[in-house]
C-alpha positions as CSV (number, residue, x, y, z in Angstrom):
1,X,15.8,10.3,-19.8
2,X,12.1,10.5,-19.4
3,X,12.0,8.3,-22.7
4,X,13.5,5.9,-20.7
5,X,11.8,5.7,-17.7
6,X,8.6,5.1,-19.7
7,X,9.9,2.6,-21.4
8,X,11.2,0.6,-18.5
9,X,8.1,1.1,-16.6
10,X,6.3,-0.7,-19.6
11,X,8.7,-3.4,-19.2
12,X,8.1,-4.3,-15.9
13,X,4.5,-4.1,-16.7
14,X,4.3,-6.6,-19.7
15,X,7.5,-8.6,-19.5
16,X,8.3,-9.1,-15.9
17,X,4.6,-8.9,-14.9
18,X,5.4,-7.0,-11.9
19,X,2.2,-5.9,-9.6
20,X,0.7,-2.9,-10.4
21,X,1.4,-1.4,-6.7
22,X,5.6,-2.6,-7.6
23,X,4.9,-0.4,-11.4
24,X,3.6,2.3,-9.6
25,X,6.3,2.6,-6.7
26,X,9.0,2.3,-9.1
27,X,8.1,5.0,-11.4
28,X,7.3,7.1,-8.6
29,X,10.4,6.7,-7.2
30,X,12.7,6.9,-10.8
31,X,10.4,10.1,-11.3
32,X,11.8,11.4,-7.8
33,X,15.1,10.8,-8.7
34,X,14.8,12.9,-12.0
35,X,13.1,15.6,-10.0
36,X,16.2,15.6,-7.6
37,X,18.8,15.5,-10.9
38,X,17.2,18.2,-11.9
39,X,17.1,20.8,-8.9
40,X,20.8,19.7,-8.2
41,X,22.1,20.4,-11.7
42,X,19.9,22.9,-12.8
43,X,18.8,21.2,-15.6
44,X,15.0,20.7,-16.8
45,X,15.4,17.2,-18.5
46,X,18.9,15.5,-17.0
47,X,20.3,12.8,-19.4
48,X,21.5,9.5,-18.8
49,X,24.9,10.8,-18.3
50,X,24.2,12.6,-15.4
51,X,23.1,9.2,-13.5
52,X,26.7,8.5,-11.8
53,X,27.8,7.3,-8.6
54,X,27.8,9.9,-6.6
55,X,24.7,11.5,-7.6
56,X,22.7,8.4,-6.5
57,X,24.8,8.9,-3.0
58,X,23.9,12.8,-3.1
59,X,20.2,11.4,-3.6
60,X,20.4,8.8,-0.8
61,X,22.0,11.2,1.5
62,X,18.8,14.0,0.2
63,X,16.1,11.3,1.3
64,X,17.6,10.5,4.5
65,X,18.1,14.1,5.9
66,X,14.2,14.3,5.0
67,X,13.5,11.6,7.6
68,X,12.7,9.4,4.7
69,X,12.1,5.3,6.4
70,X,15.4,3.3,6.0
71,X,13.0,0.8,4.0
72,X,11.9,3.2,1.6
73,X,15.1,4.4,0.6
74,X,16.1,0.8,0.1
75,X,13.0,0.1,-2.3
76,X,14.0,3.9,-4.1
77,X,17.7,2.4,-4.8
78,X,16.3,-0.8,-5.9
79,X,14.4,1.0,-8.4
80,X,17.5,2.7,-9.3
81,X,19.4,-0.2,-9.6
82,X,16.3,-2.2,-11.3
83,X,16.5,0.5,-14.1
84,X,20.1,1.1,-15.2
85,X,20.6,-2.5,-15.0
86,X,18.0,-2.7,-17.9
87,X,19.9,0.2,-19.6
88,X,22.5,-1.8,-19.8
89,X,21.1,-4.6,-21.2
90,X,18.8,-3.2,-23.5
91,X,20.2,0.5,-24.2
92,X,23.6,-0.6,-24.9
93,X,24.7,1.4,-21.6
94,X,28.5,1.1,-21.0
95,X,28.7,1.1,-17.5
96,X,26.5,0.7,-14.8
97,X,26.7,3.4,-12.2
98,X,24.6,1.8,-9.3
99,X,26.9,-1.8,-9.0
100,X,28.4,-1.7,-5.4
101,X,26.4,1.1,-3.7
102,X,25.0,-0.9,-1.0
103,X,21.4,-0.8,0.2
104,X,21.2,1.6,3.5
105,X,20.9,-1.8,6.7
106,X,17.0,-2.8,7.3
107,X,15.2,-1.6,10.0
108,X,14.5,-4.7,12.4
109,X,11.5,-3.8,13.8
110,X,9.1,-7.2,14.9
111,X,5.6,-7.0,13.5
112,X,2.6,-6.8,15.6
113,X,0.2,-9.8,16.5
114,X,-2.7,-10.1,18.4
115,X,-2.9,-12.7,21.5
116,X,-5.2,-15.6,20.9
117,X,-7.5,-14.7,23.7
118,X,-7.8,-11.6,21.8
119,X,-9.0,-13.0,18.3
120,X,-11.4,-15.3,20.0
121,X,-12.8,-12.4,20.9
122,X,-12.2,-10.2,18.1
123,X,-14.8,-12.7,16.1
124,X,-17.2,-12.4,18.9
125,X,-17.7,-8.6,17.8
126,X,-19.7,-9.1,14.2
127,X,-23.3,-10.6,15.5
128,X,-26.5,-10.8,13.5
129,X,-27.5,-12.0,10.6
130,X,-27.4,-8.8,7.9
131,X,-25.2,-8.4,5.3
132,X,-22.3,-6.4,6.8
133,X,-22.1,-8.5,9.8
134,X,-21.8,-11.6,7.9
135,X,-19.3,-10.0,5.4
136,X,-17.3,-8.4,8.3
137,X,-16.9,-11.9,10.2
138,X,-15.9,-13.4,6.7
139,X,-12.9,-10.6,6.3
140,X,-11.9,-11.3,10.0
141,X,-11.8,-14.9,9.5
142,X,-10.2,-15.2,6.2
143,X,-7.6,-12.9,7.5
144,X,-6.7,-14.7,10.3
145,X,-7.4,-18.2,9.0
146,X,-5.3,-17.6,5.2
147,X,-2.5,-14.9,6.1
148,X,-3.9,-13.2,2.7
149,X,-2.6,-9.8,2.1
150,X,-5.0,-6.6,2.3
151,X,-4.8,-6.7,-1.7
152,X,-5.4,-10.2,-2.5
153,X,-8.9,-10.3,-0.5
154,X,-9.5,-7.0,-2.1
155,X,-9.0,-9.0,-5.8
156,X,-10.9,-12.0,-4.6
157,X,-13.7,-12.9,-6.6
158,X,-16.2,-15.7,-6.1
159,X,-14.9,-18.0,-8.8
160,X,-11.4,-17.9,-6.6
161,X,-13.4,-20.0,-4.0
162,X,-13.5,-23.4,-3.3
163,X,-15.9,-24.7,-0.8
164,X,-16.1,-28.3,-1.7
165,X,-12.1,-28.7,-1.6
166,X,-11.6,-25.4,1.4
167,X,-9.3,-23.6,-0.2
168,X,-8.9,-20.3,-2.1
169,X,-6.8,-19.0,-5.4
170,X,-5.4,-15.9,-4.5
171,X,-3.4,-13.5,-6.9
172,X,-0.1,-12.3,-4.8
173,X,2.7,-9.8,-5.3
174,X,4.5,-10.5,-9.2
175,X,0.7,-11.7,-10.0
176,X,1.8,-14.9,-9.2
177,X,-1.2,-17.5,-8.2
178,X,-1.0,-20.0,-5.2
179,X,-3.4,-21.7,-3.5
180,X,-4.1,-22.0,0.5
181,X,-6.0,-23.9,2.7
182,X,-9.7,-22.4,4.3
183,X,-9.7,-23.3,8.3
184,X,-13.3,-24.5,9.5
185,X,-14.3,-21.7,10.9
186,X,-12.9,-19.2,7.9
187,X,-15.5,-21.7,5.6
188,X,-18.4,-21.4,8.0
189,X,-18.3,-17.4,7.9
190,X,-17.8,-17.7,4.3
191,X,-21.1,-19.7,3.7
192,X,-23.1,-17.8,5.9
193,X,-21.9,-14.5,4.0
194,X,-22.6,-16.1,0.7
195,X,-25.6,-17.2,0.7
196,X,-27.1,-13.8,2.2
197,X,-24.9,-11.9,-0.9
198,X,-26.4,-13.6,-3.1
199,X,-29.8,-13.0,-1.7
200,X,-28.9,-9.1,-1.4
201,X,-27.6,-8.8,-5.6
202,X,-31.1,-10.9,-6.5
203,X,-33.0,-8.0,-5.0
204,X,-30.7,-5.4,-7.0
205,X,-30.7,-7.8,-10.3
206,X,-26.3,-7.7,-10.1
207,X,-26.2,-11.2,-10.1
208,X,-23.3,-10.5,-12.2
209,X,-20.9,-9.2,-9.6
210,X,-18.1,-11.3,-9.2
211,X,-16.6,-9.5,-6.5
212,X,-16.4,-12.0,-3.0
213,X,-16.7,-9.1,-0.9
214,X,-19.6,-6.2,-1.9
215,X,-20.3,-3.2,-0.2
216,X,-24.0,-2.1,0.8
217,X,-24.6,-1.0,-3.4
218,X,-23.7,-4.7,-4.1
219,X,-20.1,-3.4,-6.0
220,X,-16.8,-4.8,-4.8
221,X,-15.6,-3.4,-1.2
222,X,-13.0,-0.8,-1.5
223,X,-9.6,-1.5,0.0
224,X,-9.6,1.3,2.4
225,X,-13.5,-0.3,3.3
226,X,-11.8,-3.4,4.9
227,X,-9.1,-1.2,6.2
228,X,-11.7,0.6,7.9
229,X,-13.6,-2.5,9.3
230,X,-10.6,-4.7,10.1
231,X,-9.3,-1.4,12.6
232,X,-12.9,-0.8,13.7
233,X,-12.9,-4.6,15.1
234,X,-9.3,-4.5,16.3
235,X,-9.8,-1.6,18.4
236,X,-12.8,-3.0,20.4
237,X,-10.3,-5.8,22.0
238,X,-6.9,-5.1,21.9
239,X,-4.2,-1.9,21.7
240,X,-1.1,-1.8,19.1
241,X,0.3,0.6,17.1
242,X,-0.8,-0.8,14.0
243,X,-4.4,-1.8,13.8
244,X,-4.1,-3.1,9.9
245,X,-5.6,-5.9,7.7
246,X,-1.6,-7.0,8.1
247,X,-1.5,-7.4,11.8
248,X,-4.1,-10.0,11.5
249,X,-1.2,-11.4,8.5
250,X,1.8,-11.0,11.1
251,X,-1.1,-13.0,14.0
252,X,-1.6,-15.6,11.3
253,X,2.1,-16.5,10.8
254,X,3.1,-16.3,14.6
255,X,0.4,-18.4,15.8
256,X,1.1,-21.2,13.0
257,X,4.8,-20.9,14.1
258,X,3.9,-21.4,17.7
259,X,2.5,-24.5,17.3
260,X,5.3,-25.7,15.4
261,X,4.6,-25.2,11.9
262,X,7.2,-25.6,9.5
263,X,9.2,-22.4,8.5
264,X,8.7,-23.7,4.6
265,X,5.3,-24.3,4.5
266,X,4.8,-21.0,6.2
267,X,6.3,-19.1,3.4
268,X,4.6,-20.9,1.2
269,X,1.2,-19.8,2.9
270,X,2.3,-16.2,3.1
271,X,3.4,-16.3,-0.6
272,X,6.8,-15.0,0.3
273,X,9.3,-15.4,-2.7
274,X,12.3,-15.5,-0.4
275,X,12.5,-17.5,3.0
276,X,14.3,-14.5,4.6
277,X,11.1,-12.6,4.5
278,X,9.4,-15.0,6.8
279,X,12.1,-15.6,9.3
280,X,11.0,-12.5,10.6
281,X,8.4,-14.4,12.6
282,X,10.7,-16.8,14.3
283,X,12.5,-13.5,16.2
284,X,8.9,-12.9,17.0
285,X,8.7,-16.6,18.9
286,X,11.9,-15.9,20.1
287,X,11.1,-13.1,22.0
288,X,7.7,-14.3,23.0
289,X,9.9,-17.7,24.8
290,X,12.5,-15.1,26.5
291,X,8.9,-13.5,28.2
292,X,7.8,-16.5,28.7
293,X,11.1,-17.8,30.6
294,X,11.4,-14.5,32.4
295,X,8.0,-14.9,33.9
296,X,8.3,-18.1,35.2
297,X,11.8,-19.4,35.8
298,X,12.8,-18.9,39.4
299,X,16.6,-18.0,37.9
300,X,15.3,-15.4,35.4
């Protein structure tokens, strides 16, 4: 069975081109699943025929009397269901086991935003002229200004960037490519940061680097580095439960939505393959109207 988790996790890899964060939750999750097949039948390497029905309910059942997150457990059957479905197309398996067994229903929780007043102020917070504030302003305001997920500004290198036209090649989820539009302010940050990085790699001779955003040895910023400035900044003007690179993501969808932006071209800016993904963010408007209505209408 472990034969055939390798080889399906290769398939995802270089046919389906999955991302490698997508590889690397699936396997984790098939390899969980083995792990459970294993402590329930006593059995050090479970085969394929021990994969039935009810041992993926027994399993489902095992993750939520841990407290597993409803969403997880969805994402751990899909990888269940991702897998024997390519057993049965490419191992000649008989019968598929996982058809029918429903996913466990979504948590509907609304995402976190920040107010407007609240990111005027939040790109107040980087002043000077040094490399880090510059840099920190350009993370802020791409952020905000693009909707770009925490891993595609990680990914973004210099050659991605196109000042002359304002707008940006990012690499999203499946590795898929899409362009979006640089606001005047997210530009303005970004040439001020520029031309002080490349001042900063001259004096260390890494010209080379094609990373957009560098840390203070001129490599490319770590991911948990713009986690930690993003919530540094965040936590100087406002207070939510999630202070995230996505919370300024969620603010940039809301705000668009507000003004009346198209729920299509929305998705498209987010990079969202289905449209369900970004309806989300109309709940969020919703509610923000019902407070709104409650506040002033004399009949509330």
């Amino acid at each position: 069975m472990h034969n055939y988790v390798r080889k399906f996790i290769m398939h995802l890899e270089l046919e389906r081109n999955l991302s490698v964060n997508t590889v690397k939750n699936y396997e984790h999750d098939l390899k969980q699943f083995l792990e459970f097949l294993s402590t329930q039948l006593a059995c050090r390497k479970p085969g394929i025929r021990h994969v039935t029905r009810l041992a993926i309910r027994h399993f489902l059942s095992h993750l939520r009397h841990q407290g597993t997150k409803v969403s997880t457990m969805r994402r751990k059957l899909a990888a269940i269901k991702s897998f024997m479905k390519y057993m049965c197309s490419r191992e000649n398996l008989k019968v598929n086991p996982a058809i029918g067994i429903k996913m466990p229903a979504g948590e509907k929780r609304l995402p976190c935003f920040v107010e407007e007043d609240d990111i005027e102020k939040l790109m107040m917070i980087p002043q000077g002229d040094g490399l880090t504030h510059l840099r920190d302003l350009a993370i802020l305001e791409i952020l905000y200004g693009t909707g770009m997920r925490l891993s595609e500004l990680h990914l973004l290198d210099v050659g991605d960037i196109d000042l002359f036209s304002e707008t940006v090649r990012v690499k999203g989820k499946g590795r898929k490519e899409r362009l979006i539009p640089l606001g005047r302010m997210a530009v303005k940050a970004m040439k001020s940061y520029l031309r002080k990085r490349s001042e900063f790699l001259a004096q260390r001779h890494r010209l080379e680097e094609r990373a957009f955003l560098i840390n203070r040895f001129g490599r490319r910023l770590s991911r948990r580095g713009i986690q930690r400035i993003v919530r540094h900044n965040l936590e100087r003007v406002c207070k939510l439960k999630q202070m995230s690179p996505h919370v300024l993501r969620h603010t940039f969808a809301t705000h668009l939505l507000e003004k009346g932006a198209d729920l299509r071209a929305v998705q498209e800016l987010l990079g969202h393959a289905s449209l369900s993904s970004t309806q989300i963010y109309t709940h969020v408007t919703s509610e923000r109207l019902k407070q709104v209505y409650d506040q002033a209408h004399p009949r509330a």
